[in-house]
N, C-alpha and C positions, 0 to 999 in steps of 0.2 A: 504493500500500500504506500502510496506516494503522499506529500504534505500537499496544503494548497495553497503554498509559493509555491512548489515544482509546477504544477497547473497553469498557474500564469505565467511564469518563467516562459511553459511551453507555447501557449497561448503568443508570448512575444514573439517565440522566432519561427511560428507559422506562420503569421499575418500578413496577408499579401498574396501567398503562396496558391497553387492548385488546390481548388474543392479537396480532393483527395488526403492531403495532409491529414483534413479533420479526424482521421484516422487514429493519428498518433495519441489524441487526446483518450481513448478507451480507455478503463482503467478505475482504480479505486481510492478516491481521494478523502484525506483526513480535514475536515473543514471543524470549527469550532463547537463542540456538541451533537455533530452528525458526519456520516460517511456519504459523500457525495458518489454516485457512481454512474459512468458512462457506458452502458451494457451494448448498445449497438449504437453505430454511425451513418447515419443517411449518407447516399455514394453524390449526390449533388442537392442543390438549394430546393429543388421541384421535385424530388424524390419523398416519399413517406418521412415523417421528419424521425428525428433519433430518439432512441429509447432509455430513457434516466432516470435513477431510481437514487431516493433518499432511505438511506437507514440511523436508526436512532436508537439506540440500546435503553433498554429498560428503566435503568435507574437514572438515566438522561431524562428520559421521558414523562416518569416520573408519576404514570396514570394509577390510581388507587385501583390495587387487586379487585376490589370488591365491585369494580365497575365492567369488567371481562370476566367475572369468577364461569358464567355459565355461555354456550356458544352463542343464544340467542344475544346477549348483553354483549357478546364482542364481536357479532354481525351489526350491532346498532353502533357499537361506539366505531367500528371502522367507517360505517356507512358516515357519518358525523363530521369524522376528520377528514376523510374526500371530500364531503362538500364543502368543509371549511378549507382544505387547501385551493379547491376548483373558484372559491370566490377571490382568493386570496390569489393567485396567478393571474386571475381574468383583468385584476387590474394592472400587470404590466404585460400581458398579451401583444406583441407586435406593437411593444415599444422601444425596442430593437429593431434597427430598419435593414431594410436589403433586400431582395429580388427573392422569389419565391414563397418560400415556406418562413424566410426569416425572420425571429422573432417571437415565432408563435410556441407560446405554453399551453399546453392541455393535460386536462386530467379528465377519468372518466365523466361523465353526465348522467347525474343521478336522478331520477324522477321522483314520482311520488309514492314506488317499492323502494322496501329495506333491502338490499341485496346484497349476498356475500359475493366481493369482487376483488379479483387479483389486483386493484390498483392501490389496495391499501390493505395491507395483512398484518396482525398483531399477535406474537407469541403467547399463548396462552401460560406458558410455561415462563418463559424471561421477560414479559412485557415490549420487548423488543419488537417497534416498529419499521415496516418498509413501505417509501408511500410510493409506486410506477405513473409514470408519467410521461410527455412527447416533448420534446424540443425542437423546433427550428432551430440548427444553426447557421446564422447567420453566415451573406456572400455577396457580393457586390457582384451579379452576373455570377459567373462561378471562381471566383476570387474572393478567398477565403476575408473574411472580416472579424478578425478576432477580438476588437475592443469590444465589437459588440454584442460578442458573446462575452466579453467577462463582466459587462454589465449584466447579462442572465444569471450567469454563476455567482459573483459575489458579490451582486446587489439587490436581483430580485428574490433568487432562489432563498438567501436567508432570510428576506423577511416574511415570506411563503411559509419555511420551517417553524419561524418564531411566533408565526398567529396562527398555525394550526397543529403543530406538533409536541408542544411543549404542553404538560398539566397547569403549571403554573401561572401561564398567560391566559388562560381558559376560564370561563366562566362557570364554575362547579357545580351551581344551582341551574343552569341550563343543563348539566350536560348528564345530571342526576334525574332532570324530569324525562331525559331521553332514554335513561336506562330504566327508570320505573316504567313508563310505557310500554318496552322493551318486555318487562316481566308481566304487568298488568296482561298484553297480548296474548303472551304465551300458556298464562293461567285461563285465560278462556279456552282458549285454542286443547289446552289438556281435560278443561271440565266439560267441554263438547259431547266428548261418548261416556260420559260415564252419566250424565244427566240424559242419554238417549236425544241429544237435538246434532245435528249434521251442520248446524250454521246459526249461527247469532249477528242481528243486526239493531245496537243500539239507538236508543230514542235519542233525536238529536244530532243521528248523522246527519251528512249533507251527499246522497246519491248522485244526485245531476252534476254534468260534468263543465266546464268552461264553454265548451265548444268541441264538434267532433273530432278537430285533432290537439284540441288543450284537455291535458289529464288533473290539470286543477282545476278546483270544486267552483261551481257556478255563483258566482253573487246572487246574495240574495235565493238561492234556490230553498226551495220547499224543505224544511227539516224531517225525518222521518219520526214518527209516532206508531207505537205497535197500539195493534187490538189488542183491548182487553184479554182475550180469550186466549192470544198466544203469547200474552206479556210473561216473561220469567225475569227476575232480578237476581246476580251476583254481587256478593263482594268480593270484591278485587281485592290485591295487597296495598295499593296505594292511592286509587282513586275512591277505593270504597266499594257504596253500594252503586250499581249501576243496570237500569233497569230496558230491558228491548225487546223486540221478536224474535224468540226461540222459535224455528224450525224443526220437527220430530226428523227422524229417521222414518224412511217409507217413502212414500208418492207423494208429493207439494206439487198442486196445480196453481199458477198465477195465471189469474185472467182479469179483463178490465176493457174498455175500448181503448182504441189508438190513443197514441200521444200518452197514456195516461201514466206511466212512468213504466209498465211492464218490463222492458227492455232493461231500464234502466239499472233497476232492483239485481234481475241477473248478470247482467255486467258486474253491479257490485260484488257480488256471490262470485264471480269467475273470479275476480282478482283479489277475495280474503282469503285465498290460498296465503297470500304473501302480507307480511303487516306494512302498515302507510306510515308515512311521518305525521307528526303532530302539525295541526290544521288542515291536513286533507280530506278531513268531514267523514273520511272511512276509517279512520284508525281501530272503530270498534266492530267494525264489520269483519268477521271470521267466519271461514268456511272451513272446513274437513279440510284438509292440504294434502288427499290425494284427488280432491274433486277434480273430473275432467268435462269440459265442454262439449258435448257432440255436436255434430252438424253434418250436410250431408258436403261431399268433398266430389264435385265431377270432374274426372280427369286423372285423380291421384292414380295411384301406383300402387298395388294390390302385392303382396309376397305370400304366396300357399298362406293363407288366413283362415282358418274354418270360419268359414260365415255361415253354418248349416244351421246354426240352433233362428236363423231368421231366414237363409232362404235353401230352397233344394227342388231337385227336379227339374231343371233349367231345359229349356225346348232342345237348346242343342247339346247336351248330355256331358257340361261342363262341370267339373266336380267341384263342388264347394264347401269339403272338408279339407282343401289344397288348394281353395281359391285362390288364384294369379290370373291380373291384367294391368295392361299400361295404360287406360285409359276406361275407370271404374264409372258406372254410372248413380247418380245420386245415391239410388239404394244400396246396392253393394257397397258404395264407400261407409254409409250411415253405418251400415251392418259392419262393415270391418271397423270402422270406427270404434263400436260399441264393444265389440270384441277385441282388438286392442286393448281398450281398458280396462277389461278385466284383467288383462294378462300383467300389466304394468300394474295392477294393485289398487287402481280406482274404488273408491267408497260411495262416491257419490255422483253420478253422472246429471247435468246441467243442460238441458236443451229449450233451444228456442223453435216453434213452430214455423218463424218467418224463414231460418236458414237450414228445415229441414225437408227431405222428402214428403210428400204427403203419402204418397203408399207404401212408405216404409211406417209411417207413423200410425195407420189407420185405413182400414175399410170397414167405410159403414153398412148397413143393413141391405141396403137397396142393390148394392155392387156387390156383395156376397149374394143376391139372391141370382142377380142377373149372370156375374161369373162366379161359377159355384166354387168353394175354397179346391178344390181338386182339379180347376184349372189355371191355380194362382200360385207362383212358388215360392212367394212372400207370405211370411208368416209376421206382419205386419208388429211395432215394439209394442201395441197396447196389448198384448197376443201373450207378451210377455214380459212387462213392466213387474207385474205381479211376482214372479217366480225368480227374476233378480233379487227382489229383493230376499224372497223366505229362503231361497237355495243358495243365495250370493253373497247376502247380506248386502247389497248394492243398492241403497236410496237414489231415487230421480225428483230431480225437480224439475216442472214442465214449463214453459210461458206458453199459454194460449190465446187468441181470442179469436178465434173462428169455427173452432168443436168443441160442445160439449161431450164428448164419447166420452172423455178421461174422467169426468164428474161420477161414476159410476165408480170406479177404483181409486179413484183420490183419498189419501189420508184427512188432507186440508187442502183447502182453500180458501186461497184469497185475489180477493179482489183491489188492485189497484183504481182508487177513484180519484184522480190532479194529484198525483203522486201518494197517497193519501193510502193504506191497505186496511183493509177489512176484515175481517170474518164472516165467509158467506157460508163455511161449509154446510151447515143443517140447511140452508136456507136452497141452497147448489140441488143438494140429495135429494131433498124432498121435491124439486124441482123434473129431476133424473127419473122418477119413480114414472112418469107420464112417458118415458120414451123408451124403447126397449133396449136392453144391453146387448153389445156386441157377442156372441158364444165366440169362445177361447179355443186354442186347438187341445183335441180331448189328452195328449201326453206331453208329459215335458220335455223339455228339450235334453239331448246328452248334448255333455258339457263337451266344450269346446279343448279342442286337444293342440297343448302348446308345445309343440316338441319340435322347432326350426331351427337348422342349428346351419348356423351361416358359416361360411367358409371367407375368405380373404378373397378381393379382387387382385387380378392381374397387375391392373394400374400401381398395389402399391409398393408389388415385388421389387427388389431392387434397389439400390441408392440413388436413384433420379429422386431431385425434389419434388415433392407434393405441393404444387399451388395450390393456395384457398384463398376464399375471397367471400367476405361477406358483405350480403345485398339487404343490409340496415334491416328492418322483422319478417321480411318475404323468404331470405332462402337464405342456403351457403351453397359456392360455388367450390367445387373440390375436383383440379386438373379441370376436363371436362362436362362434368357432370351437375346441376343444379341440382340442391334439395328443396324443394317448394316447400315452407312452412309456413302459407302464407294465411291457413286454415287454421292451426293450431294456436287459436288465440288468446290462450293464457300465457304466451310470450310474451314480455312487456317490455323488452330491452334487447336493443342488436348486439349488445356484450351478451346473452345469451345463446343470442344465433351463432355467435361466435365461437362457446365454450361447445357446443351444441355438433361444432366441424370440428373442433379437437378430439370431442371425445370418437369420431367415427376413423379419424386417420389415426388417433392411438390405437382402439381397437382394431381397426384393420392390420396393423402394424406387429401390436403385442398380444394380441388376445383371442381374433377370431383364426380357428384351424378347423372348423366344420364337424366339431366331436360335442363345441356348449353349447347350446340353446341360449336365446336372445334373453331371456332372464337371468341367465347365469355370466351373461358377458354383460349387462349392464349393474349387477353384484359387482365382479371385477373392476368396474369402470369407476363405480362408487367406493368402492376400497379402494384406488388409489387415490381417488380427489380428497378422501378421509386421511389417509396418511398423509400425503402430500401437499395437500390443497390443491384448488384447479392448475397450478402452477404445474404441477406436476404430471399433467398431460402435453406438457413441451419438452424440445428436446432438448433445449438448457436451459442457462437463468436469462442470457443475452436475448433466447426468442419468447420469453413469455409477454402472451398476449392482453389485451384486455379484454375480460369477459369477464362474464357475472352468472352466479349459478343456475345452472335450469334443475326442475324438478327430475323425478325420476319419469315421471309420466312424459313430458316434451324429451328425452330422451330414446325412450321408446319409441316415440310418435317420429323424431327423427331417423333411426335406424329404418322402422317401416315405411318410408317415403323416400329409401333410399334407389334408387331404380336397380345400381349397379350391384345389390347385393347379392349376395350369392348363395343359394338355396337349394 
């Protein structure tokens, strides 16, 4: 490890010189209270800028044990310090000048998810922090301009470290209400199943969102209030009592007219997989966190999936306890969909009527009379919403407003009225009794058999590198091949999409040999990101990327949208 006078020393008798020099700068430098380091070097000004990472030792740093003691608490306090350095960079952002990328500081961009992210990782063991981050370094054209990078390094970079890295500088009662919510979350998130509810959405959230592409909460929007009927109260460790609409485990139909917040409720529900920061109006909204969204996906990419417990008997004598195709139509994807998540460990499946099949979801009376079920090979999800749950233990929550069919099998319902929910269930049923019930098919279905055990591509034999490229929450791009995840939309962060193409080129790499089964190579996958952290699906410390954790479900959901796999 070098000082940092060697740094500027170097810094002097590069300046001037060919882009290229900036090379000589890699390396690990001792700055006052933190280890400056230069892990990789962008090859000119307009190339990806460089990758530099700050470490800061424990007892530097100085953060009370008691604020990381448990992983949820040091997923929040890292989340904290990224955003306190990303504010703190942003204001000397390309105040270094020069042609290209010059100048420019970044750290990741955190939303309104807590997310565990390689750009700031804290030992849980030595309190020792690493915050990753991007550099432009600065070039007049491609001639090197090294004053004005040491204006980066040793004028901006320390006061970056000094207002977000240090305990001392920090304000403790901020950063204690970040950890108590931090635990408050996680104590619902745990008293979820034992009180038998799949999801909690406290009185007083704020649902509605900014706008369709703003994920902060709407001015002024409508607060949420539960019915009576479905009101449960906990207390918390630090807010107390706190009181909202518990959700049973079972069937939950939403229904309501347009506009009326329907949509909006299960959006919520999608995304209390993950906890929100304080003021995001969702902080108390908590789902199951293996809940997966269905919907129907035309086009995807199908891998030997048994979709039989929903369809069978196909005109052209396609088998679909091995169903494969490149280009799946609404049903088949709904159905693989639906089957997918079981196999990834889903508790609670989340669908909207607007982005689903309709004959996957339902045939009414009239179409069973006219096409008799013996000439249908859809075994439609209300056929067997029922039997997930008592043979699966799989709760669904439905948005409807166009069938009542599901009022028939609905645990509860409720009714969305100007954001406003209700308790219609007695009111629903007694309503249901006037119209006849759909008949179910007379056997249950056999269980779906998960036994794919994927082999390596071609593409990744060998020492050629593996290009990837991520396309921001739509896909990753890997050598040749896109993964479309443009469906799977409990991704909320293209650092996901990203971590999402790591783990498919580790596994392709270290783990698939066509002997595990895709559950036991996403196990493997998850052991390493546990020992290692996500860091640890790169192939040093120089290329680790920035990403942010995806579940085990969008995991899955990536491997099986994989085209090239191999089966």
């Amino acid at each position: 490890m070098q000082t940092s006078a060697e740094l500027k020393s170097l810094l002097s008798r590069i300046d001037h010189r060919g882009y290229p020099a900036y090379k000589d700068t890699k390396g690990m430098y001792q700055f006052p209270g933190y280890v400056l380091s230069i892990d990789h070097v962008q090859g000119d000004p307009f190339a990806s800028p460089s990758k530099v990472s700050i470490h800061v030792k424990g007892k530097t740093a100085d953060f009370p044990r008691e604020l990381y003691k448990d992983r949820h608490q040091r997923i929040a306090l890292q989340d904290e310090l990224t955003r306190r350095f990303g504010r703190a960079a942003d204001q000397f952002a390309f105040k270094a000048k020069g042609s290209g990328k010059s100048g420019l500081i970044s750290v990741s961009r955190c939303g309104q998810e807590v997310l565990e992210r390689t750009a700031c990782t804290l030992d849980p063991a030595s309190g020792d922090i690493v915050m990753r981050f991007e550099v432009g370094f600065p070039a007049n054209g491609r001639t090197i301009n090294a004053r004005e990078l040491e204006k980066i390094l040793f004028d901006f970079l320390p006061r970056c470290v000094k207002e977000s890295l240090f305990y001392k500088n920090l304000d403790p009662k901020r950063l204690r209400g970040i950890i108590d919510l931090a635990e408050d979350q996680q104590y619902i998130r745990e008293m979820l199943p034992k009180l038998g509810f799949c999801a909690f959405v406290a009185d007083g959230s704020v649902l509605p969102r900014e706008s369709g592409i703003s994920s902060r909460p709407m001015k002024g929007g409508v607060k949420f209030q539960s019915p009576e009927e479905l009101r449960v109260t906990l207390d918390l460790p630090h807010r107390g009592k706190i009181a909202g609409m518990g959700i049973r485990k079972g069937i939950t139909l939403i229904v309501g007219g347009g506009y009326h917040g329907k949509s909006t409720l299960l959006k919520a529900l999608e995304l209390g997989v993950y906890n929100h920061i304080a003021g995001d109006g969702r902080e108390y909204v908590i789902t199951d966190d293996t809940a997966m969204k269905i919907r129907a996906e035309d086009g995807r990419s199908i891998r030997k999936t048994d979709i039989s417990m929903f369809i069978n008997d196909l005109p052209n004598g396609k088998d679909t306890v091995e169903f494969a195709t490149e280009d799946a139509s609404g049903s088949t994807s709904q159905a693989a969909n639906v089957v997918e998540s079981i196999e990834a460990g889903a508790s609670l499946l989340l669908i909207d009527e607007d982005t689903s099949a309709t004959n996957f979801m339902i045939r009414d009376e009239l179409m069973q009379r006219v096409i008799h079920r013996d000439m249908e090979p859809i075994t439609p999800f209300i056929d067997r919403i029922r039997e997930l749950y008592d043979s699966y233990g799989i709760s669904t929550v439905i948005v409807a407003g166009s069938s009542g069919a599901y009022f028939h099998i609905a645990d509860s319902i409720v009714q969305m009225d100007r954001y406003v929910p209700r308790d219609i269930t007695g009111y629903a049923k007694k309503e249901a009794e006037s119209f006849p019930m759909i008949s179910g098919p007379d056997e249950p279905a056999v269980r779906p058999c998960f036994d794919r055990k994927p082999a390596p591509s071609q593409a990744f034999k060998g020492n050629d590198r593996i290009k990837m490229k991520t396309l921001a929450r739509e896909g990753v791009m890997i050598n040749k091949e896109t993964i479309d995840l443009r469906y799977v939309e409990q991704i909320t962060d293209s650092e996901q999409v990203t971590a999402l193409g790591y783990c498919v080129k580790y596994a392709q790499k270290n783990i698939l040999d066509g002997r595990k089964t895709l559950t036991q190579i996403v196990d493997e996958l998850e052991d390493v990101i546990g020992r290692k952290t996500l860091a640890g699906l790169c192939e040093s410390r120089s290329s680790v990327a920035c990403m942010a954790m995806p579940r085990r479900q969008e995991i899955f959901a990536c491997f099986n949208r994989c085209r090239s796999l191999k089966l």
